[in-house]
C-alpha atoms as one frame of an Amber mdcrd trajectory, in Angstrom:
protein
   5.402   9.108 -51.405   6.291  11.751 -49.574   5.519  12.298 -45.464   3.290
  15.109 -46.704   1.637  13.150 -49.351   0.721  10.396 -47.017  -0.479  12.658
 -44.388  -2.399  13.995 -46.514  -4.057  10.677 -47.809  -4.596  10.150 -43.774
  -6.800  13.686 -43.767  -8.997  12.574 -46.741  -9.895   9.328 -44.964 -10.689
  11.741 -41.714 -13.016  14.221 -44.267 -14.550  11.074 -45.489 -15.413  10.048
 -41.732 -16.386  13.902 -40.973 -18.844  13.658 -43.860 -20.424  10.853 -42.553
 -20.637  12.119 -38.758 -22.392  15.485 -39.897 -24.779  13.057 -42.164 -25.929
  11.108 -38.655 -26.693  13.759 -36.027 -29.929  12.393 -35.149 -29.191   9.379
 -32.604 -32.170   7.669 -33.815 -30.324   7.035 -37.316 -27.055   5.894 -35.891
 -26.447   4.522 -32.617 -24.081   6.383 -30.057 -21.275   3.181 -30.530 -21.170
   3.592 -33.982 -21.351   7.289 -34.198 -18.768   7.516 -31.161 -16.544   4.818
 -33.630 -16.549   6.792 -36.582 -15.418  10.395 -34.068 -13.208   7.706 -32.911
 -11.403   7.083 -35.944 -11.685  10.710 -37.201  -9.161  12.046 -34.412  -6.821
   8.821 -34.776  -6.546   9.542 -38.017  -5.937  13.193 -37.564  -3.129  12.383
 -34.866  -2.084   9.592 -37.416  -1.933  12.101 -39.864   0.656  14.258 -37.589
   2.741  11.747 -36.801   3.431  10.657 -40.645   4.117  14.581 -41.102   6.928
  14.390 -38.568   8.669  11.349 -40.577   6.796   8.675 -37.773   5.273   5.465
 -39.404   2.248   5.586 -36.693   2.157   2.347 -34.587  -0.762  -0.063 -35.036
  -2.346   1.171 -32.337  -6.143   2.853 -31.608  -4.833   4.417 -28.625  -5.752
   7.766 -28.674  -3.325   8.660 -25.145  -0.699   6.195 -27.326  -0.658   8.748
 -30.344  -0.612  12.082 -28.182   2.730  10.028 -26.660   3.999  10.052 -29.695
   3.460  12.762 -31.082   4.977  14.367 -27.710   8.081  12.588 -28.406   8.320
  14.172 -31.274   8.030  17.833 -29.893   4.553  17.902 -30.772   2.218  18.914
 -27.828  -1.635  19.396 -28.792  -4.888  21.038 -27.124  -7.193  18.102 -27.760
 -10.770  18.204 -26.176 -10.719  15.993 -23.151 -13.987  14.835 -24.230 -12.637
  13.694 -27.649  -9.814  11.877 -25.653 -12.839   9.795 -23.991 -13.590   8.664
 -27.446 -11.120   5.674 -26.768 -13.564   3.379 -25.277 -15.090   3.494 -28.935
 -12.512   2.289 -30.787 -13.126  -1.200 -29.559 -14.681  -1.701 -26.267 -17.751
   0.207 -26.955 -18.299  -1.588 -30.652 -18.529  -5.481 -28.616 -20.028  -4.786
 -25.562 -23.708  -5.226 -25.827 -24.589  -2.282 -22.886 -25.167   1.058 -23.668
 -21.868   3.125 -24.205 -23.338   7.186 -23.903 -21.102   9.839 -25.456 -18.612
  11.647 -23.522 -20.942  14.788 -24.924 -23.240  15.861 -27.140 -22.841  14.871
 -31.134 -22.729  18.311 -32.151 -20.314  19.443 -29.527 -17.721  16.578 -30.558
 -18.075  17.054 -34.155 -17.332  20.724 -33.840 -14.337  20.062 -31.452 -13.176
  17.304 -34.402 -13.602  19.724 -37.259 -11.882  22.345 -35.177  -8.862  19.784
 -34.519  -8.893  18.810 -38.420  -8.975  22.780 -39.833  -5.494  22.763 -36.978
  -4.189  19.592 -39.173  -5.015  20.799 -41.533  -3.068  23.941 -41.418  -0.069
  22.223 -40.755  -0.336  20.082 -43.722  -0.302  23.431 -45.718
């Protein structure tokens, strides 16, 4: 497959997680780890995603500060929400600890900075 192609299978998985974060808005459905886990793995995906595109096999890594270093080193500088860089703590931390891990913001907030960040992937996959 081609980098494109396999970006592209990258974005899919990242709609599929999208779908599911605009299906649990209500906190009382899903709790904040879970829903922060799924944002989580939207953006690493996304940044995944990138990195494929620019001929990188990703490293096996959740480190959302790890990708963006990566990406940088390959010329590729992006406006990411700070607050969906505080997703991080979700990837693992958050998903083992048994205290309360809140949101860096509000779910609707974050899922409108993701889907803002995937229409920018997005575009470049086009």
């Amino acid at each position: 497959m081609s980098p494109a192609e396999d970006a592209l299978l990258l974005l899919r998985l990242a709609e599929r997680h999208l779908g599911s974060l605009r299906g649990t808005l209500d906190p009382a459905t899903i709790a904040d780890e879970d829903w922060g886990f799924l944002a989580q793995q939207t953006l690493e995906k996304l940044l995944k995603a990138l990195l494929v595109l620019h001929c990188q096999e990703p490293p096996r890594s959740h480190s959302l500060q790890r990708l963006l270093q990566e990406l940088a080193r390959c010329g590729e500088t992006l406006g990411v929400a700070p607050e969906l860089l505080e997703l991080d703590d979700f990837a693992v931390l958050a998903r083992y600890d048994a205290e309360p891990t809140p949101l860096p913001a509000e779910r609707r907030q974050l899922l409108k900075q993701l889907e803002e960040f995937h229409a920018e992937v997005r575009q470049q996959l086009s």
